[in-house]
Structure formats: structure tokens, C-alpha cells
PLY file of the C-alpha trace (Angstrom):
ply
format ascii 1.0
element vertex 78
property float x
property float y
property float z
element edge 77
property int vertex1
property int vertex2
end_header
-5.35 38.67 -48.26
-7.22 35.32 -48.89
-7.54 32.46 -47.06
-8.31 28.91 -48.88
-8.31 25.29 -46.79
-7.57 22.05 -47.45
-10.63 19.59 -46.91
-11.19 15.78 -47.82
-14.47 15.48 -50.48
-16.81 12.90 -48.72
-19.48 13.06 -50.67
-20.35 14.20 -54.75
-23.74 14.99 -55.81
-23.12 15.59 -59.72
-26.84 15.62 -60.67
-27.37 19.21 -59.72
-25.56 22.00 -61.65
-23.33 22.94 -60.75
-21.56 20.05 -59.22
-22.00 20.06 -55.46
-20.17 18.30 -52.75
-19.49 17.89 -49.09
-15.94 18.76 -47.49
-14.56 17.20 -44.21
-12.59 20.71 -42.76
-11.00 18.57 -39.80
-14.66 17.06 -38.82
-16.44 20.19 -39.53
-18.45 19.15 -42.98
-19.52 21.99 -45.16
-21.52 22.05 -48.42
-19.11 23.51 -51.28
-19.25 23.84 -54.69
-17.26 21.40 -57.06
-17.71 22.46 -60.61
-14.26 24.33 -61.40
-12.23 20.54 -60.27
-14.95 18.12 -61.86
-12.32 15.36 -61.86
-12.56 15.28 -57.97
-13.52 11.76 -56.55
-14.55 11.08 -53.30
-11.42 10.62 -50.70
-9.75 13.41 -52.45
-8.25 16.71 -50.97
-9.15 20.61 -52.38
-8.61 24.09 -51.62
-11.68 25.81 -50.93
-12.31 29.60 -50.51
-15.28 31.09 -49.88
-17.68 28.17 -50.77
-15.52 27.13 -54.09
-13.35 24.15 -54.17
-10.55 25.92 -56.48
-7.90 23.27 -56.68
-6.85 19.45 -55.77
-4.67 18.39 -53.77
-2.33 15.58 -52.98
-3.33 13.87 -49.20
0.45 14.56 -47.55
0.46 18.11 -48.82
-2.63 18.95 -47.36
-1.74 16.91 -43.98
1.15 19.93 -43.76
-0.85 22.58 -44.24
-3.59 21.62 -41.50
-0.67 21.01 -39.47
0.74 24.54 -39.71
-2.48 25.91 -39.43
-3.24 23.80 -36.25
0.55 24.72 -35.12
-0.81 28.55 -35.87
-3.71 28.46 -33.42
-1.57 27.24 -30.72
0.75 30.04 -30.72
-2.51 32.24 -31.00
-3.89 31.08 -27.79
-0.90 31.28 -25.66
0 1
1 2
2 3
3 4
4 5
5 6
6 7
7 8
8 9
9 10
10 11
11 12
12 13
13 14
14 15
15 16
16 17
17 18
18 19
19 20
20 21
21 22
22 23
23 24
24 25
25 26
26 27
27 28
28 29
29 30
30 31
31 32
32 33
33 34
34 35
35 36
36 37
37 38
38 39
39 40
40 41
41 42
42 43
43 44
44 45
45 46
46 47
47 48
48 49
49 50
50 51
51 52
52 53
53 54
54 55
55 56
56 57
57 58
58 59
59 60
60 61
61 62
62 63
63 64
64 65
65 66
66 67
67 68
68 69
69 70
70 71
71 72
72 73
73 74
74 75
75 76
76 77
């Protein structure tokens, strides 16, 4: 089984190779890579797993998902 999460792209550094960015995982920023969704613009949402952004998202679709995974945890530490 994998596990990929939705993050918000604050920050695109497209002069290194390949394209590198910054994801916003609910406050926790992480460095990722950007090069297989090189149309991503700052303010947008991806899917990343392990390191890779593999896909874009739309902003209300990925609002569900962290919500599920937030509802998730809750039920885990009860």
C-alpha cells in the first residue's frame, strides 16, 4: 500500500534540474521534487509520495482529503 498527500506549493525554484519546490503539508513545509507536474504554480495543490509531487490537484478536493485524514487520526487516538 502507498500513501500520497495533498500539500499547497509555496514556493518554485525552476533553475535547478530537476524542478524543485516547497510543499505546505498542513504547516509542516517539506522540500519535494516538481519536475513530473511542471505546470504547477505557486498556490497550487499536489499529491506527493515519497519526495515526488505526482499529480495536481484542485484546492476543495484536497481540503476533503486532509479532512478525512485529520478525521482518521482522531479515531486513532481514542
Amino acid at each position: 500500500m502507498c500513501l500520497a498527500i495533498p500539500g499547497k506549493v509555496i514556493e518554485i525554484d525552476a533553475s535547478v534540474s530537476p524542478i524543485m519546490g516547497k510543499v505546505s503539508f498542513g504547516g509542516i513545509k517539506k522540500e519535494v521534487c516538481l519536475e513530473l507536474v511542471p505546470e504547477v504554480q505557486i498556490g497550487n495543490y499536489v499529491i506527493v509520495h515519497v519526495g515526488f509531487a505526482i499529480s495536481m490537484m484542485d484546492e476543495e478536493e484536497a481540503q476533503e482529503t486532509l479532512k478525512l485524514i485529520d478525521q482518521m487520526n482522531d479515531l486513532e487516538n481514542k
